[in-house]
C-alpha beads as a LAMMPS data file, in Angstrom:
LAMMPS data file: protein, C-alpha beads

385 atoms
384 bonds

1 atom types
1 bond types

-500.0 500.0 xlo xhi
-500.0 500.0 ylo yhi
-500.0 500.0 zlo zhi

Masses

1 110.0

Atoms # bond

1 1 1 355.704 -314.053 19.166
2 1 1 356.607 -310.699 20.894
3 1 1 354.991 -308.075 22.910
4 1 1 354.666 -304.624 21.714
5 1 1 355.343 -301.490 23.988
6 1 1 354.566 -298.275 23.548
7 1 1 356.100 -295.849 25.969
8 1 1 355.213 -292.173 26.510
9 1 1 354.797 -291.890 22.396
10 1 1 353.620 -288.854 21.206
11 1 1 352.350 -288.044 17.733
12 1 1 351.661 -284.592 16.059
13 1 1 350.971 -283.095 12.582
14 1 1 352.135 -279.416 12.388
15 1 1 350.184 -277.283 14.960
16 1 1 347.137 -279.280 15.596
17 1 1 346.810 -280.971 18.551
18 1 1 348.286 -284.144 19.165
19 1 1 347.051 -287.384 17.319
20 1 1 348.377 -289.436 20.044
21 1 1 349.032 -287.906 23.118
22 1 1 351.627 -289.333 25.658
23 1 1 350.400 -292.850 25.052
24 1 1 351.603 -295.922 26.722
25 1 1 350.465 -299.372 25.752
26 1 1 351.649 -303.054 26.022
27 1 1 350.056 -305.160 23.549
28 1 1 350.672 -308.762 24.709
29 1 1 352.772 -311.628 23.067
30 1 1 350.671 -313.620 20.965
31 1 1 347.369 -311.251 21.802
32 1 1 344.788 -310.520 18.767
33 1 1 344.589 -307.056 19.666
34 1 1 342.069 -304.440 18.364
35 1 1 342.575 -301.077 18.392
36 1 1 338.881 -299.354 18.998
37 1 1 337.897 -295.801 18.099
38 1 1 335.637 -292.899 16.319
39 1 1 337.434 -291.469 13.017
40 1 1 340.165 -289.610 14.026
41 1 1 341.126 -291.220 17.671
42 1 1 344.509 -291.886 16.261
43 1 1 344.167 -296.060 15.727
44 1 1 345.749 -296.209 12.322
45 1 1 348.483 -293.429 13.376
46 1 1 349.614 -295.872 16.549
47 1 1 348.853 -298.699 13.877
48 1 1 351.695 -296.882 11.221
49 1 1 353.866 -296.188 14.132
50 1 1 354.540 -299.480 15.572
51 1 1 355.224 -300.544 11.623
52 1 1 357.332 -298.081 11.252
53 1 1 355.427 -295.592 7.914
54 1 1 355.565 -292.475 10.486
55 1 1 357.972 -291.140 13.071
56 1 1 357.689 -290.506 16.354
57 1 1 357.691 -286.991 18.092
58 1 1 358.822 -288.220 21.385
59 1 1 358.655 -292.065 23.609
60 1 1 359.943 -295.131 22.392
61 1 1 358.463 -298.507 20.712
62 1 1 360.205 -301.753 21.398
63 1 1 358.899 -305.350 20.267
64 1 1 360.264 -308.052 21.723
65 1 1 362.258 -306.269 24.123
66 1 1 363.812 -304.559 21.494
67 1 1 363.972 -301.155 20.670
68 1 1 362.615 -300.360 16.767
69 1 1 361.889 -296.744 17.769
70 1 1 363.096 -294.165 20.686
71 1 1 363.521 -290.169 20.284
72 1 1 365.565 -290.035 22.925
73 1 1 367.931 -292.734 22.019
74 1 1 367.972 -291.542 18.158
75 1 1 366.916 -295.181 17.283
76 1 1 364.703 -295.648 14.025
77 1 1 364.467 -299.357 12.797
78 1 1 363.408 -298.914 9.110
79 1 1 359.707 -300.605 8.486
80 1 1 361.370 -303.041 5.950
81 1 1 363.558 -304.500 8.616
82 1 1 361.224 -304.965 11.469
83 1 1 359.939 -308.023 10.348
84 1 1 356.144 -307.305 10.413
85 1 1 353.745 -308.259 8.188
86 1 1 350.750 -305.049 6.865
87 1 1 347.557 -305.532 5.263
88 1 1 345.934 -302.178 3.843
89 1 1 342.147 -301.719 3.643
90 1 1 342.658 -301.100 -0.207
91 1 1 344.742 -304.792 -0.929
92 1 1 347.121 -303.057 -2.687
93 1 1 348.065 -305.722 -5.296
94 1 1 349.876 -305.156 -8.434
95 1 1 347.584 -305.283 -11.020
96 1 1 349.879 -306.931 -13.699
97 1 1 351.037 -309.611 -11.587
98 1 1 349.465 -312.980 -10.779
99 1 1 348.141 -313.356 -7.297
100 1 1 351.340 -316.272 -6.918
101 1 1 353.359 -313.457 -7.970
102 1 1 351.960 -310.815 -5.597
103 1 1 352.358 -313.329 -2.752
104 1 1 355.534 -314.226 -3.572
105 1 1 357.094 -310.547 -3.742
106 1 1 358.332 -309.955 -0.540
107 1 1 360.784 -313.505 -0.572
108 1 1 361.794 -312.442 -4.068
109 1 1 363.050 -308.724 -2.120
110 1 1 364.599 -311.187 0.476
111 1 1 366.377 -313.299 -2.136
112 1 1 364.812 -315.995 -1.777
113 1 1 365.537 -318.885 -3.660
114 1 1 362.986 -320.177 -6.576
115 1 1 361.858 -323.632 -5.053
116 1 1 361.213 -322.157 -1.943
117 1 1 359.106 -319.219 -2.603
118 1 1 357.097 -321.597 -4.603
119 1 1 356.460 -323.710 -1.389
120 1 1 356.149 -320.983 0.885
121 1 1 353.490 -319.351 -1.707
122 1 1 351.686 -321.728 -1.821
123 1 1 351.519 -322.874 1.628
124 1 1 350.418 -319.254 2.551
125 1 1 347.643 -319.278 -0.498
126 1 1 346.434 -322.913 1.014
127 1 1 346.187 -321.280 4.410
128 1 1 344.384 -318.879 3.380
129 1 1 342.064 -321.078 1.048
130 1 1 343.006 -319.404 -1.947
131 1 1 345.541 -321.328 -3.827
132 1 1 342.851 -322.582 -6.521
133 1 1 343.518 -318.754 -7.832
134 1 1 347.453 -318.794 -7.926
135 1 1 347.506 -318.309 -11.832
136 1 1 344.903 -315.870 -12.224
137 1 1 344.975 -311.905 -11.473
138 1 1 343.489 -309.414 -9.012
139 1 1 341.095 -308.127 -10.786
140 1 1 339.501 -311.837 -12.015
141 1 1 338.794 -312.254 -8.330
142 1 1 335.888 -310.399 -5.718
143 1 1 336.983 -308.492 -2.843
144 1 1 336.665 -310.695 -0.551
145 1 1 339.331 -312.899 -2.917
146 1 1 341.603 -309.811 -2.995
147 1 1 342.127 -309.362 0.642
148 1 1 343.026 -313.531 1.042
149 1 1 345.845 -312.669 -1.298
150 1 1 346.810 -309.699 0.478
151 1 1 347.024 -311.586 3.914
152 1 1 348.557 -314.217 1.710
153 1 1 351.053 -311.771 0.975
154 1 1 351.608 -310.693 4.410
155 1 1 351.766 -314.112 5.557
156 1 1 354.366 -315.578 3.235
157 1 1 357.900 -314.070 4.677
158 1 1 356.681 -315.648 8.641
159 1 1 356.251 -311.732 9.970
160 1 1 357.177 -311.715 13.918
161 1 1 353.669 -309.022 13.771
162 1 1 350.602 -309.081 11.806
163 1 1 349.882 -305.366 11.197
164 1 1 345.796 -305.185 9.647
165 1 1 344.276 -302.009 9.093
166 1 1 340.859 -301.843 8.471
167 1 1 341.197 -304.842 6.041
168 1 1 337.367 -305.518 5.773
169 1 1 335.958 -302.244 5.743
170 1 1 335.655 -302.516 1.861
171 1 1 333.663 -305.976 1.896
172 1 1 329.904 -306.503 1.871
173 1 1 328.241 -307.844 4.887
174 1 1 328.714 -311.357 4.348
175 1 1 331.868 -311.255 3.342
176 1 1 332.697 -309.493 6.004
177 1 1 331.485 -312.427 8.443
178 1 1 333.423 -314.907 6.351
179 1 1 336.800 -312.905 6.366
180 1 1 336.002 -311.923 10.906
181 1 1 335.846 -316.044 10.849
182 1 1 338.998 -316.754 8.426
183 1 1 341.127 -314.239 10.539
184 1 1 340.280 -315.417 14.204
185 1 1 341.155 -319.354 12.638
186 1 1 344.433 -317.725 11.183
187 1 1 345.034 -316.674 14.680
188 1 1 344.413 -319.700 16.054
189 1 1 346.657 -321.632 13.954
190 1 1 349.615 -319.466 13.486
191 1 1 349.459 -317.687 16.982
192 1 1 350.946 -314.493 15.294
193 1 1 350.959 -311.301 17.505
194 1 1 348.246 -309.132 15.387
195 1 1 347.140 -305.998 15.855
196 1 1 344.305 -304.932 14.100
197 1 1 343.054 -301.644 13.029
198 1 1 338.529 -301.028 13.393
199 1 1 336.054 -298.702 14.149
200 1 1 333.353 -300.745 14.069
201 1 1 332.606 -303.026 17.597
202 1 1 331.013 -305.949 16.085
203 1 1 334.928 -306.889 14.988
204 1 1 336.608 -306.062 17.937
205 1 1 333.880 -308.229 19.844
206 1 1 334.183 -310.752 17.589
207 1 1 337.854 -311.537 17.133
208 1 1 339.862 -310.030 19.387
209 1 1 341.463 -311.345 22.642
210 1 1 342.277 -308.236 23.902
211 1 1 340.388 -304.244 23.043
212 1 1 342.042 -301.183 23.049
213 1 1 339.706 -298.856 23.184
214 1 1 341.101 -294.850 21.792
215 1 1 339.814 -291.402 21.963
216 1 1 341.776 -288.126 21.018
217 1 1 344.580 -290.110 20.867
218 1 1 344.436 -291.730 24.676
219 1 1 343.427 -295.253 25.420
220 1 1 340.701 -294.847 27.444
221 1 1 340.623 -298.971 28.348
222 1 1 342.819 -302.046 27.683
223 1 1 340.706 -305.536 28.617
224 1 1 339.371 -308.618 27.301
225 1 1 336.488 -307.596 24.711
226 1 1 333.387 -308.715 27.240
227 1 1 335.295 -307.471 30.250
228 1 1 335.157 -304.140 28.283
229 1 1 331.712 -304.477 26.780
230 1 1 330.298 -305.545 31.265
231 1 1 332.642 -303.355 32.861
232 1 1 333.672 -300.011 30.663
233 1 1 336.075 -297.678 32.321
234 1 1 333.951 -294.953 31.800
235 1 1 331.136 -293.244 30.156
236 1 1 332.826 -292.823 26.961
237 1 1 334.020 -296.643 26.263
238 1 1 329.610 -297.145 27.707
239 1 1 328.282 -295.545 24.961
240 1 1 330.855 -296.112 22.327
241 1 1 330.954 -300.474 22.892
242 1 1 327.317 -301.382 21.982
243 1 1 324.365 -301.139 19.722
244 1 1 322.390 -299.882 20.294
245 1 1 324.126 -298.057 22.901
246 1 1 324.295 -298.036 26.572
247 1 1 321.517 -295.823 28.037
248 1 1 323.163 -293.178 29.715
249 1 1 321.607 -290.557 31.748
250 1 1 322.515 -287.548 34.651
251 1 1 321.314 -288.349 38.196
252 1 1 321.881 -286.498 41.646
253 1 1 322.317 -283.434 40.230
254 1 1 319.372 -281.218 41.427
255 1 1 317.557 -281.048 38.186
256 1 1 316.742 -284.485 37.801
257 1 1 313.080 -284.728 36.884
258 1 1 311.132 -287.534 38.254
259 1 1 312.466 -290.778 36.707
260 1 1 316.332 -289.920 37.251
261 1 1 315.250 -288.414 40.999
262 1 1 313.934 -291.688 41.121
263 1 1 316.969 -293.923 39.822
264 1 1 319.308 -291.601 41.693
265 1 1 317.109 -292.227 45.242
266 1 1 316.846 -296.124 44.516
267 1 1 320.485 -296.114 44.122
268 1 1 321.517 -294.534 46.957
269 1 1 318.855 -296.253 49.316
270 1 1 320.907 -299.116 48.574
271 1 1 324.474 -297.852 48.159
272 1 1 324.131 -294.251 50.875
273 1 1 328.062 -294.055 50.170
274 1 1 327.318 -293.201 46.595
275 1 1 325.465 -289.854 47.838
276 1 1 327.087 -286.798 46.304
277 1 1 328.968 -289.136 44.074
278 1 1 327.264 -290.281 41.843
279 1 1 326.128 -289.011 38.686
280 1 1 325.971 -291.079 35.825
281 1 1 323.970 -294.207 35.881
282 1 1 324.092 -296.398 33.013
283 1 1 321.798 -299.292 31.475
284 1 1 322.188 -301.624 28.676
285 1 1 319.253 -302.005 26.744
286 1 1 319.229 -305.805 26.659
287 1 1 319.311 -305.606 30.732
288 1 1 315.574 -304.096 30.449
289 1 1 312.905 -306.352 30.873
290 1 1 309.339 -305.041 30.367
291 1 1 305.832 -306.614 30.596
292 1 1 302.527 -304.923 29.009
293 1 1 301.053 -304.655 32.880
294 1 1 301.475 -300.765 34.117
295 1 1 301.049 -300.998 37.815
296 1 1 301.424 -297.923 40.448
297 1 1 304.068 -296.364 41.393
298 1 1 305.630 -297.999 44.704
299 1 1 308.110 -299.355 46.212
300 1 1 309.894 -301.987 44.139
301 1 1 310.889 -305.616 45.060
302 1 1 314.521 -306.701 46.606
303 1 1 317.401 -305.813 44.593
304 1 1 315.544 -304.174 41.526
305 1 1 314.445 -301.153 39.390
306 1 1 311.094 -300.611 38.348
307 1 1 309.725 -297.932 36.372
308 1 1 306.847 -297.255 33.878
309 1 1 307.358 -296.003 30.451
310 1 1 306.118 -295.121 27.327
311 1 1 306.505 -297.036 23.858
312 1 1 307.769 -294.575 20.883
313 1 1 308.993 -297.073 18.176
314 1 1 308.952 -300.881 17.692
315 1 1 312.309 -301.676 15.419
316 1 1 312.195 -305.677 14.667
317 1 1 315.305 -307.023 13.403
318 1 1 314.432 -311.005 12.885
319 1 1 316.897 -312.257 16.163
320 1 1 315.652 -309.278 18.405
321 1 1 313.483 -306.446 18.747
322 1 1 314.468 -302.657 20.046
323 1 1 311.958 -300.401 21.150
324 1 1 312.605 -297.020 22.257
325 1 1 310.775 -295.857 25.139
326 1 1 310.035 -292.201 26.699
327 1 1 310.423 -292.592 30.734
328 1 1 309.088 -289.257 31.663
329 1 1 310.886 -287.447 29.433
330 1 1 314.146 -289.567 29.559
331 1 1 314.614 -291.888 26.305
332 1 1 315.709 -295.238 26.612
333 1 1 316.210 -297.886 24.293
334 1 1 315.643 -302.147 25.055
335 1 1 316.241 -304.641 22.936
336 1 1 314.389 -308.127 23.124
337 1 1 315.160 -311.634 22.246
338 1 1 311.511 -312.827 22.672
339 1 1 308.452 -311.571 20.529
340 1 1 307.463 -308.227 21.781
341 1 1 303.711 -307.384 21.129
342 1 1 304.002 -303.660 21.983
343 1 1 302.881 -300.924 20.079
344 1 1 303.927 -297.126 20.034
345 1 1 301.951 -295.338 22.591
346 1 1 301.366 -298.661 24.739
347 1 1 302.561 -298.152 28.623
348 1 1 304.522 -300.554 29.896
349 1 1 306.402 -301.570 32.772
350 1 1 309.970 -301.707 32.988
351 1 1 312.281 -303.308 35.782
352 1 1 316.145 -303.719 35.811
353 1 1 318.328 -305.416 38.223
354 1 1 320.361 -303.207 40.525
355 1 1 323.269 -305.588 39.225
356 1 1 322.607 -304.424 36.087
357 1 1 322.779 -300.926 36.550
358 1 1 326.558 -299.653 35.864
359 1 1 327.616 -296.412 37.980
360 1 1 329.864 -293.364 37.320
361 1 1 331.449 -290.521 39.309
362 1 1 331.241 -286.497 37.998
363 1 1 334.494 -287.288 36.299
364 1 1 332.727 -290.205 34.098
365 1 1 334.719 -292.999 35.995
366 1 1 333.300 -296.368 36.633
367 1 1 332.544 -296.276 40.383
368 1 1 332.044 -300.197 42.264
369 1 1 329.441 -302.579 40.529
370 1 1 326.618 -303.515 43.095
371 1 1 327.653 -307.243 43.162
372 1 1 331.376 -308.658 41.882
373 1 1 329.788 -310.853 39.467
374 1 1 326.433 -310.832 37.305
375 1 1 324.306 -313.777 37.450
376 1 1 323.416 -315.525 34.016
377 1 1 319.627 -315.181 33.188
378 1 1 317.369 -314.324 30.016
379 1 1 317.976 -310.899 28.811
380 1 1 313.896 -310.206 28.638
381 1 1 311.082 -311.884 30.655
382 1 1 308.430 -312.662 28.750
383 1 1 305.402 -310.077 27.036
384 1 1 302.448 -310.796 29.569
385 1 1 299.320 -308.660 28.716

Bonds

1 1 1 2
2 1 2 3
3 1 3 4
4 1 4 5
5 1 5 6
6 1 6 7
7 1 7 8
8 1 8 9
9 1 9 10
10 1 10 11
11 1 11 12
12 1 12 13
13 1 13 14
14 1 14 15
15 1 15 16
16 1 16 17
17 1 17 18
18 1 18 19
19 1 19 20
20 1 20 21
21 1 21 22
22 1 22 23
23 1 23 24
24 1 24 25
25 1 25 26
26 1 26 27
27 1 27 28
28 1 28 29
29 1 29 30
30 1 30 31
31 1 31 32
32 1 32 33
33 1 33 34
34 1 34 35
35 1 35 36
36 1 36 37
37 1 37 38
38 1 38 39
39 1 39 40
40 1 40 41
41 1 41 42
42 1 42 43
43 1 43 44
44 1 44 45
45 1 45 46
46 1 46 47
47 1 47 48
48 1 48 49
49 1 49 50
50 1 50 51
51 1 51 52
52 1 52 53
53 1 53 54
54 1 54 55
55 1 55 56
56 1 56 57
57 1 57 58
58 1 58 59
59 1 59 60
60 1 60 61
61 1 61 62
62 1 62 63
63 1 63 64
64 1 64 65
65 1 65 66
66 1 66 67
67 1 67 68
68 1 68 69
69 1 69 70
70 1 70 71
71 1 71 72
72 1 72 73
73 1 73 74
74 1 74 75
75 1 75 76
76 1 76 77
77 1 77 78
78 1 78 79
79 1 79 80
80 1 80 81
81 1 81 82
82 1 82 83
83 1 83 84
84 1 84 85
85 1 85 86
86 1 86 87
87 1 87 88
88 1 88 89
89 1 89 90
90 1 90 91
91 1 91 92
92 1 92 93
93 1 93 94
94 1 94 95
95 1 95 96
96 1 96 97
97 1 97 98
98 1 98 99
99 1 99 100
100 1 100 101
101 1 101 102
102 1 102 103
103 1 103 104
104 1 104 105
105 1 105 106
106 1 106 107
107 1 107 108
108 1 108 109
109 1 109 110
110 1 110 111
111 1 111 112
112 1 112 113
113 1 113 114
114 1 114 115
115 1 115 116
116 1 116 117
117 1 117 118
118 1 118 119
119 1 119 120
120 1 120 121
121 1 121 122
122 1 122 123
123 1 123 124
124 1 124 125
125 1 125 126
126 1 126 127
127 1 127 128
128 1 128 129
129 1 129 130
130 1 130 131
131 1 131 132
132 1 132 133
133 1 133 134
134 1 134 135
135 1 135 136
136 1 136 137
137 1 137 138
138 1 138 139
139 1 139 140
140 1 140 141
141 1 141 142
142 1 142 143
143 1 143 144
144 1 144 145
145 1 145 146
146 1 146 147
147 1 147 148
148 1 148 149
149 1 149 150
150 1 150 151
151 1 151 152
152 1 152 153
153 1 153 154
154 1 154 155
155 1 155 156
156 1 156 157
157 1 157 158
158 1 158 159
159 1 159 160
160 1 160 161
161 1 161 162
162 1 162 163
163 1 163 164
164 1 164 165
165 1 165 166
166 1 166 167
167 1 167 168
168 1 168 169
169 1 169 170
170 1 170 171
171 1 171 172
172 1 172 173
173 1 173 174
174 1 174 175
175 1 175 176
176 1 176 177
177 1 177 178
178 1 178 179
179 1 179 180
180 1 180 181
181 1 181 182
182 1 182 183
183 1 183 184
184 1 184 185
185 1 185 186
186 1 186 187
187 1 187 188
188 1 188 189
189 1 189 190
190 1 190 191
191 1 191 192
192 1 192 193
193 1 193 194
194 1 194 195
195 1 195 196
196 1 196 197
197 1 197 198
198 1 198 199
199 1 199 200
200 1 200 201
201 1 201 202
202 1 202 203
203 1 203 204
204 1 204 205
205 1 205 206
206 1 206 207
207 1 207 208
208 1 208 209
209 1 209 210
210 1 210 211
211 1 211 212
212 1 212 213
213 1 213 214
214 1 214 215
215 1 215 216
216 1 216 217
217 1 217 218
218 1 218 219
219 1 219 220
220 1 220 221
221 1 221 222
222 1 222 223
223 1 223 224
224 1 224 225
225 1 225 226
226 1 226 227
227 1 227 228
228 1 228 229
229 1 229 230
230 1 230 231
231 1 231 232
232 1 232 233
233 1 233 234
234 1 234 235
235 1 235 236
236 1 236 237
237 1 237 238
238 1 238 239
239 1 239 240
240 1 240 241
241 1 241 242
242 1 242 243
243 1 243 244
244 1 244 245
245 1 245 246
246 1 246 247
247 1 247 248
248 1 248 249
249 1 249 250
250 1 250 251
251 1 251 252
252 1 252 253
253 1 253 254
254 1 254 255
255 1 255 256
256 1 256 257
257 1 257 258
258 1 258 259
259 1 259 260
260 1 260 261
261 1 261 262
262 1 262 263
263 1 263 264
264 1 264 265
265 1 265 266
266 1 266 267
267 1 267 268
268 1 268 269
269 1 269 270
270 1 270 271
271 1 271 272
272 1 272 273
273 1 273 274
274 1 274 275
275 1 275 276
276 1 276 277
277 1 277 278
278 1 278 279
279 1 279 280
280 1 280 281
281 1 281 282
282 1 282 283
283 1 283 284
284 1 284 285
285 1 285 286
286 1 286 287
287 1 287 288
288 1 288 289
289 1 289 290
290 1 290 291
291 1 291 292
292 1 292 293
293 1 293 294
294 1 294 295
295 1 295 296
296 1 296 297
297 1 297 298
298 1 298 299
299 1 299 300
300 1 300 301
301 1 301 302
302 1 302 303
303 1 303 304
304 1 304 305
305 1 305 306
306 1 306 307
307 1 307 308
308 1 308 309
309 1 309 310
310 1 310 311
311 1 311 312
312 1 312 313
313 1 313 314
314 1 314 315
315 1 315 316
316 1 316 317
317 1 317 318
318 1 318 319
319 1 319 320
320 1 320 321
321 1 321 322
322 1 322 323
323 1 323 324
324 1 324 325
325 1 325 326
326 1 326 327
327 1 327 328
328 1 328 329
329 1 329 330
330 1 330 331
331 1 331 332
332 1 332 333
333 1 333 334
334 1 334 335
335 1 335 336
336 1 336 337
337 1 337 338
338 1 338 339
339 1 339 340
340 1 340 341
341 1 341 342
342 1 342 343
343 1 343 344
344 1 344 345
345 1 345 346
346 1 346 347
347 1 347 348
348 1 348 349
349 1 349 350
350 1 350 351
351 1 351 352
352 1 352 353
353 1 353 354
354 1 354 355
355 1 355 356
356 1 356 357
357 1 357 358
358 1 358 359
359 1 359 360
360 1 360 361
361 1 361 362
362 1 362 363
363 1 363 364
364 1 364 365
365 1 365 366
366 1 366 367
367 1 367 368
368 1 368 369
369 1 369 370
370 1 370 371
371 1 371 372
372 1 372 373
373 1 373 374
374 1 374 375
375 1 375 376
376 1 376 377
377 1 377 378
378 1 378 379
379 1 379 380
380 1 380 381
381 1 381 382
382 1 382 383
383 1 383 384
384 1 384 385
């Protein structure tokens, strides 16, 4: 399977700015690569690029080490010749067709001869745990039905790339998790290079083996999905990988108030290099642990955070618990995996490992982690009244 390279590409529509700005990105051979972002980061554009549905307004795509798209060479490889394979997030099946038939459409373009596109067809529909449905038609089968036959579909001609964008935004929830499962065992048994089109997290976390994360059309990090979700380049990628999201508040500037004076002074009396560079200091809210005791302020023990705050809202959720908290003034959000007995209004005491705590400079860069590597423990001690 090839790798995908996108050099200096830049993408416009008439005198906006730039859907994808001067973007360079290698998406490894045989990777399951997500492309992260808000609406309107330009994912699907970069997505429609690299198969070829829009043009380019300056770089150069090659896959495989060869060249499908370059401005300044006045290459353009047509889409139906650069043997990739494209699943919509609408299906896009001919109605009047039989889902054998829709499968089979691309090998009857290619000529294909009868007795093979019937094996082929039906191999793919088998793969894809579908082929009880060969003789029926789209719309006798759910959604979650429609979008097998569409990857089916995609499957069947042996694409070099497996193009999928936002394929399971249209399903229910548990269809959803069904469809995240059958596509990371396709993956795994085909070891296709896919790329794969989402704005929503939980299926870039889920699947992928590598996330691009996008924002006004500039990757703003390229790593492993929990590489991105423990180390985030910056503030942006913080907020935007998580859910609830990464707490994020100012420090050192002046103005702090007392709780972010405070954060900002612990920091620095362990890390004085950080002085006058630091000013974002992030938390995730599973790295909070709390107990129902609401001791004095003082000094707090080796290596750790400790701070006193205020209960606003219990949200259960089954698995886990959030709770949003007011730390003078500063909101916060934890979540739980053990029972939380806390009620809005209830002061409670919060402590976070300086580990835990992830840094960034004025320009919203990740500055150095206190330790190389996190140590594995519960997310939340214990409720102790």
């Amino acid at each position: 399977m090839p790798t995908i390279a996108l050099t200096a590409v830049r993408k416009s529509y008439g005198s906006h700015p730039p859907a994808i700005d001067n973007l360079d990105l290698e998406i490894p051979d045989g990777s399951f690569t997500c492309l992260l972002g808000p609406s309107g980061c330009g994912k699907t554009t970069t997505l429609r690029m690299i198969a070829g549905l829009e043009h380019l307004d300056a770089g150069s795509i090659e896959v495989g080490g060869r060249v499908r798209d370059s401005v300044e060479s006045g290459v353009f490889v047509p889409p139906e010749e650069r043997d990739m394979g494209l699943v919509f997030q609408n299906y896009a099946l001919w109605p009047h067709l039989t889902v054998a038939r829709n499968v089979e459409f691309g090998l009857r373009v290619r000529k294909v001869r009868a007795a093979e596109r019937a094996e082929r067809t039906m191999k793919a529909l088998k793969m894809m745990q579908i082929d009880w449905a060969a003789d029926r038609y789209p719309a006798q089968l759910s959604g979650g039905q429609q979008q097998r036959v569409s990857l089916a579909r995609a499957l069947v001609t042996d694409p070099e790339v497996l193009l999928l964008d936002e394929p399971l935004s249209n399903l229910d929830a548990q269809l959803r998790l069904e469809m995240r499962a059958e596509l990371k065992r396709l993956h795994d048994e085909t070891g296709h290079t896919i790329v794969f089109v989402t704005h929503d997290q939980l299926e870039a976390m889920t699947m992928a083996t590598h996330v691009v994360v996008m924002n006004k059309g500039e990757v703003q990090q390229l790593a492993p999905p929990l590489e991105v979700y423990h180390h985030p380049a910056n503030t942006f990628v913080a907020q935007f990988v998580g859910s609830p999201p990464m707490n994020l508040f100012d420090v050192g500037t002046g103005d702090d108030g007392p709780y972010r004076g405070a954060v900002h002074d612990r920091v620095v009396a362990e890390r004085g290099e950080l002085n006058g560079v630091l000013r974002t200091v992030g938390i995730r809210p599973e790295s909070i642990r709390l107990s129902a005791r609401a001791t004095a302020a003082g000094a707090s023990p080796d290596g750790v955070l400790e701070f006193d705050a205020t209960v606003t809202t219990v949200l259960p959720t089954g698995s886990s618990t959030t709770v949003s908290l007011d730390a003078a003034d500063t909101e916060l959000y934890l979540v739980s995996f053990l029972p939380v007995s806390a009620v809005p209004g209830e002061t409670v005491r919060c402590s976070v490992d300086l580990t835990d705590l992830h840094l960034f400079d004025g320009a919203q860069s990740r500055l150095p982690d206190f330790a190389a590597t996190r140590p594995s423990k519960e997310n939340t001690a214990p409720w102790t009244s």
